[in-house]
C-alpha positions in Angstrom: -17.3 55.6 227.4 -17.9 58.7 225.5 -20.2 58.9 221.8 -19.4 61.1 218.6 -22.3 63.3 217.6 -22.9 62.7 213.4 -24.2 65.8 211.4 -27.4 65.3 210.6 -29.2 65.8 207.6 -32.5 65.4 206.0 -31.8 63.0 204.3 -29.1 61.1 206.6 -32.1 60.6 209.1 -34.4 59.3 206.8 -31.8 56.8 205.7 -30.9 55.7 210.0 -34.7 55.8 210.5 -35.3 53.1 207.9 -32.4 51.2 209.1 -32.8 51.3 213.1 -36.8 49.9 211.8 -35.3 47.5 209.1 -32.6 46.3 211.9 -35.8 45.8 214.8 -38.3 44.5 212.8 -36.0 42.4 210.6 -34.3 40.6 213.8 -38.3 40.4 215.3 -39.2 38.5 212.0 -36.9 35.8 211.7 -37.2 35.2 215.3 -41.0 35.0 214.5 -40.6 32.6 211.2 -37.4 30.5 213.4 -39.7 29.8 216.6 -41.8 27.4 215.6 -38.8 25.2 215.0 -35.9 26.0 216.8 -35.7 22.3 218.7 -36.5 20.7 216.0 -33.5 18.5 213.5 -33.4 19.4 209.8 -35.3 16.3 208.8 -38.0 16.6 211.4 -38.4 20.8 209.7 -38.7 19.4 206.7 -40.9 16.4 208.3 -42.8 18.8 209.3 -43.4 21.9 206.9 -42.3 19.6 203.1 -38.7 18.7 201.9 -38.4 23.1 201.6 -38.5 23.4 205.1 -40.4 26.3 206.5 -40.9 28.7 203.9 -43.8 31.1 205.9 -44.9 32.5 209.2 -46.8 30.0 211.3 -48.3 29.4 214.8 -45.8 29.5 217.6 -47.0 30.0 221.0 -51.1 30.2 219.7 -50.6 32.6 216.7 -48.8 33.5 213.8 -45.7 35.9 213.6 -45.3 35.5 217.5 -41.8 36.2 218.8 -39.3 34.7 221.4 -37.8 36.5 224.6 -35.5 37.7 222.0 -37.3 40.1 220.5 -38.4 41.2 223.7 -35.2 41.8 225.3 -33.8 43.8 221.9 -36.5 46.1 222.4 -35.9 46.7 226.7 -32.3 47.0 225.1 -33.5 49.8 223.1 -35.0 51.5 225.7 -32.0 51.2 228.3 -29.8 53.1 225.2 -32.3 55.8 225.3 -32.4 56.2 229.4 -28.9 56.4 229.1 -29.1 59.1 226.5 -31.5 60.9 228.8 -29.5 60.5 232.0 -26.5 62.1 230.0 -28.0 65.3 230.7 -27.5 64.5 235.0 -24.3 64.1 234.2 -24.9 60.3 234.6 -23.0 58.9 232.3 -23.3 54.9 232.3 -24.6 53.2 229.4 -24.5 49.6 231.2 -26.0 50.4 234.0 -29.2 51.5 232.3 -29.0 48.8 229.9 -28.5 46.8 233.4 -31.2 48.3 234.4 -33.8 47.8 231.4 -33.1 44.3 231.1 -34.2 43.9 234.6 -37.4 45.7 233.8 -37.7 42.7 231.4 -37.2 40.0 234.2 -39.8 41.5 236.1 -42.6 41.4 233.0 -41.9 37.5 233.4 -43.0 37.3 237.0 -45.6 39.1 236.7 -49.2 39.2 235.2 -49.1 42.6 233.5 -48.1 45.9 234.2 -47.8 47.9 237.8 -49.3 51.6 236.8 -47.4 52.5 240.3 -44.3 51.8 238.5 -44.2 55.1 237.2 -40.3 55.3 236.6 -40.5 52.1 234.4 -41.5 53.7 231.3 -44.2 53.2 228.7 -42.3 50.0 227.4 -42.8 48.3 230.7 -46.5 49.0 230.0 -46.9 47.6 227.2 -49.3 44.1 228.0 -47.9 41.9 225.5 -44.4 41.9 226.5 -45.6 40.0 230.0 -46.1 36.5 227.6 -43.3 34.4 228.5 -41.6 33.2 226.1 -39.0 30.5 226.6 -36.9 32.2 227.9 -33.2 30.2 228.9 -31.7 29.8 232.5 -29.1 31.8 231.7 -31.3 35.2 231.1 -33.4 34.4 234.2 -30.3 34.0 236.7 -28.7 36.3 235.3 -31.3 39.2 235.6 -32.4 37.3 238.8 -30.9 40.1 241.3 -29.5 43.7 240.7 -26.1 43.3 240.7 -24.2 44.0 238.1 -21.3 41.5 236.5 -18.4 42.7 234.6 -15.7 41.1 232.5 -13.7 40.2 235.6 -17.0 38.6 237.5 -19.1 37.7 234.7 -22.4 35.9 235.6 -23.2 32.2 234.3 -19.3 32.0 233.4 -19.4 28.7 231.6 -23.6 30.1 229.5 -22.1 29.8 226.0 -26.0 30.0 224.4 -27.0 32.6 221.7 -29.3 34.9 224.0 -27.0 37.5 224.6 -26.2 37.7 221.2 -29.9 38.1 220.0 -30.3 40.8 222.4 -27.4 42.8 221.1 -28.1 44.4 217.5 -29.5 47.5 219.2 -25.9 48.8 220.1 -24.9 48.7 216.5 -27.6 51.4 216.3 -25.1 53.6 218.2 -23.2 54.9 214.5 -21.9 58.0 215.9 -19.3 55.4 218.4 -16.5 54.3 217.7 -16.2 50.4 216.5 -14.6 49.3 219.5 -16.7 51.1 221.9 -19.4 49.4 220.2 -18.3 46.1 220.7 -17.0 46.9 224.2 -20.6 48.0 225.8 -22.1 45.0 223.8 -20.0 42.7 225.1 -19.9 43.8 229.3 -23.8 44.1 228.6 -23.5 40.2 227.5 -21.7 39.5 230.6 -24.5 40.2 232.5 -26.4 36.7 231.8 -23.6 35.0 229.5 -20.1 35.2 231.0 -18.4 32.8 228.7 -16.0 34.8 226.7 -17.5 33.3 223.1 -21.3 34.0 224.4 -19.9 37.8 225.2 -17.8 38.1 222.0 -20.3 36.6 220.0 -22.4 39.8 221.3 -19.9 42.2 220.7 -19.1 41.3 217.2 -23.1 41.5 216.5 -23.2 44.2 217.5 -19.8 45.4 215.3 -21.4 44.0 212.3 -24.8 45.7 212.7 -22.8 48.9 213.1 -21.0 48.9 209.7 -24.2 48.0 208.1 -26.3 51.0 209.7 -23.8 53.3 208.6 -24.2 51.9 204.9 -20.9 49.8 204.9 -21.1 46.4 203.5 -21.5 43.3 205.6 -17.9 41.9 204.2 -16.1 44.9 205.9 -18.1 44.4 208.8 -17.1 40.9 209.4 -13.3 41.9 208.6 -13.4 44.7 211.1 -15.3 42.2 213.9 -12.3 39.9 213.6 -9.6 42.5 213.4 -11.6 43.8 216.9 -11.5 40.1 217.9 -8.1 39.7 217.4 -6.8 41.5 220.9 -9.6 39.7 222.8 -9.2 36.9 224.9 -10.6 33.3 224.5 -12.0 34.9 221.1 -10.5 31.9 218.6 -14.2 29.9 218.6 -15.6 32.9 217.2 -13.5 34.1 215.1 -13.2 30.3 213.8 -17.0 30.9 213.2 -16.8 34.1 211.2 -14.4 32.8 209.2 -16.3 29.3 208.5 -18.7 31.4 207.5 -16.8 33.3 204.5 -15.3 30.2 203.5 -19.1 29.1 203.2 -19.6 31.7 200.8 -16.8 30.6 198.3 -18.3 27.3 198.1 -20.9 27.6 195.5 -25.0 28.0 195.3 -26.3 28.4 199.2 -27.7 25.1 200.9 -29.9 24.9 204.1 -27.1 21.8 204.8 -24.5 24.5 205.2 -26.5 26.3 207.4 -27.2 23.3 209.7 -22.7 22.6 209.7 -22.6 25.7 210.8 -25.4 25.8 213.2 -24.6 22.4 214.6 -24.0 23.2 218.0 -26.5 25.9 219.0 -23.8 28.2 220.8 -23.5 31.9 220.4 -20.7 31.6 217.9 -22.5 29.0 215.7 -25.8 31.0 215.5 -23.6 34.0 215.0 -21.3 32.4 212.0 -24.8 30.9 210.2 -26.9 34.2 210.0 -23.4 35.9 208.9 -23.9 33.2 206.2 -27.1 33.4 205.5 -26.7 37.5 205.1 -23.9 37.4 203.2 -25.3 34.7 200.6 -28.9 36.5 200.3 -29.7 39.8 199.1 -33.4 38.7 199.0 -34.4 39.3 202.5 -37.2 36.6 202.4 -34.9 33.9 200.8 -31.9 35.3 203.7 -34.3 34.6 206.6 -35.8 30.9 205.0 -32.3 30.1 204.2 -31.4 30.9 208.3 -34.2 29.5 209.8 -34.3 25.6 208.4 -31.3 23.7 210.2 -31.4 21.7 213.2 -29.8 24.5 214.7 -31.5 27.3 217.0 -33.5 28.5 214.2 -35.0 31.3 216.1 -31.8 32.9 216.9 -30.3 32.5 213.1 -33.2 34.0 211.9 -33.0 37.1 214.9 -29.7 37.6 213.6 -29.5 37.4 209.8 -32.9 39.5 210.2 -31.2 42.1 212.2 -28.4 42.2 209.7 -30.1 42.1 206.9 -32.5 45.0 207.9 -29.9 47.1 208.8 -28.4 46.2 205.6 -31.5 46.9 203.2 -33.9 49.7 205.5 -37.0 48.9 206.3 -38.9 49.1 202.8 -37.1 45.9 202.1 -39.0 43.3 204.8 -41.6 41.4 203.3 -45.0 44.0 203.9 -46.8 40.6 204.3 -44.9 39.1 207.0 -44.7 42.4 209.0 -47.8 43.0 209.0 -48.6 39.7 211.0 -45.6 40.4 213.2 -46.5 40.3 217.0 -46.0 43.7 218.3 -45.5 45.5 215.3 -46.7 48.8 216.6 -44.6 48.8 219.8 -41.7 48.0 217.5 -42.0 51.0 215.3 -42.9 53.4 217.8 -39.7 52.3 219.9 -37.2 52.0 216.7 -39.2 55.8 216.1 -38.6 57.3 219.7 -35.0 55.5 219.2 -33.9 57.2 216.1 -35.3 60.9 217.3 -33.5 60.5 220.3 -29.9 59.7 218.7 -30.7 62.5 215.8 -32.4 65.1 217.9 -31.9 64.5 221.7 -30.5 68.2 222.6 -33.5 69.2 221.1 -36.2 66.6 223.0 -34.6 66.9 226.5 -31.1 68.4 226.9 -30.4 71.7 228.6 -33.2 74.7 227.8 -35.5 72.0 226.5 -38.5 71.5 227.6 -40.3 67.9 226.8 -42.0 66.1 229.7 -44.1 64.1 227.4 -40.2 62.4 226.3 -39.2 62.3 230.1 -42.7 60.6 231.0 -42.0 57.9 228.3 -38.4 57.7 229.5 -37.9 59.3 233.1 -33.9 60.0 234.1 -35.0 58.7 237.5 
């Protein structure tokens, strides 16, 4: 795999900043406002929370704005991306490895009680105390990151895991705007195979990621979605997902935006169908507060709609666009803007923070090449 290298300007890395936070904290907030009801039918939501559905953060797992193992993943996704920036220098050159290799840092906070300070190669991510909080995740994710080897398209793991969990973990590689589309789509996608080896599950992932990607480079989520399915189009077993993309624009030609379409197109809780409802629900709602209540109430699996369209709709609008309200109950905010921080320095100055004559060991402490 190789990566372009973007000029940079003042202003261009304002503009990616705001984006890489909008994109992390967007996905972490509808994951936060979808938890409290993602096994729950649309009448028992509305049952629940009045005939509007849930319209506001609540308590999920003893507080408000808590988040799901999807948020936490995204974030040791993050970090893997910068490893593997940092290794590049080595002249290692393996972006799923490290990935590999981060998410596996996560299956270890959800054995343990907190953090090992003898650990020293982990990182200050794998340090951080609240990530050890288990939080649902699926069979699939704890299999798969169970051992150290590593699957690939051929030998996927959990080949028949068609769930959404790969796909919520995948919004960070749309991050990477100086690659090439298909590269994009191709590291998301063996990085899914690691835990969901169904080809819709691992193409769902990929096309995430290809979506987030147009966005962050200030494309609009229309062309996104008609560059995922022309990317789509060579892969095989990829019909159920593009079926679900293209649900999803047929959805949008069918008047004023419904939770009922949601839950059609939600229905049956795999990777495609969360992906094809937050496509939905992003392409419907330029409000990002109305997009994320819009992808949340369905008897789908509201937290991972509401990861998604947040993700895409923060990468879409930047990070002054997120309700300040909602973020600021957001479980691990801080950790969250610090990493989407560290993550956006690294891909706009990383010559500078590590590469050859540089001298940073406060950047190679946080993210050691070992």
């Amino acid at each position: 795999m190789s990566a372009g290298t973007p000029v940079w300007g003042r202003v261009e890395q304002q503009d990616f900043r705001s984006r890489v936070r909008g994109t992390l904290l967007g996905g972490a907030l509808g994951d936060a406002l979808g938890a409290p009801v993602a096994s729950l039918a649309l009448d028992e939501v509305r049952t629940a929370h009045g005939p509007e559905g849930i319209g506001d953060l609540v308590p999920a797992y003893g507080r408000r704005g808590a988040v799901t193992a999807a948020t936490q993943l995204t974030l040791f996704t993050v970090d893997g991306l910068i490893r593997a920036q940092v290794r590049r220098d080595t002249g290692a050159w393996h972006p799923p490895t490290d990935v590999h290799r981060a998410h596996l840092r996560w299956a270890v906070t959800q054995r343990e009680w907190g953090p090992d300070e003898r650990r020293k190669d982990d990182g200050w991510l794998a340090r951080e105390e609240w990530l050890y909080a288990r939080r649902d995740p699926d069979r699939a994710l704890l299999t798969g990151f169970g051992d150290e080897r590593l699957g690939t398209l051929e030998a996927p793991k959990n080949p028949t895991e068609r769930g959404p969990s790969a796909t919520t973990r995948s919004a960070p590689f749309g991050l990477l705007v100086g690659w090439e589309p298909q590269l994009v789509l191709q590291l998301a996608v063996e990085c899914a195979a690691q835990t969901h080896g169904h080809p819709t599950a691992y193409l769902s992932a990929g096309a995430f990621a290809v979506l987030v990607h147009a966005l962050a480079r200030g494309e609009s989520l229309d062309a996104g979605v008609q560059r995922a399915l022309a990317l789509l189009a060579t892969r095989p077993g990829h019909q159920p997902v593009t079926d679900a993309l293209q649900q999803a624009l047929g959805a949008v030609r069918q008047g004023i935006p419904t939770a009922g379409r949601v839950d059609e197109l939600a229905a049956d809780r795999t990777a495609e169908a969360a992906l094809g409802a937050a496509v939905y629900a992003a392409l419907v709602c330029e409000d990002i507060r109305h997009g994320l209540r819009l992808a949340v109430n369905h008897g789908g699996d509201s937290a991972a709609v509401g990861a998604l369209a947040g993700a895409l709709l923060g990468a879409m609008h930047g990070e002054t666009a997120l309700p300040p309200a909602w973020v600021a109950e957001l479980e691990g905010r801080a950790t969250l803007l610090e990493l989407a921080d560290d993550f956006a320095m690294e891909m706009t100055q990383g010559a500078a923070l590590h590469g050859p004559g540089a001298s940073s060991p406060g950047w190679l402490a946080r993210y050691p090449r070992a």
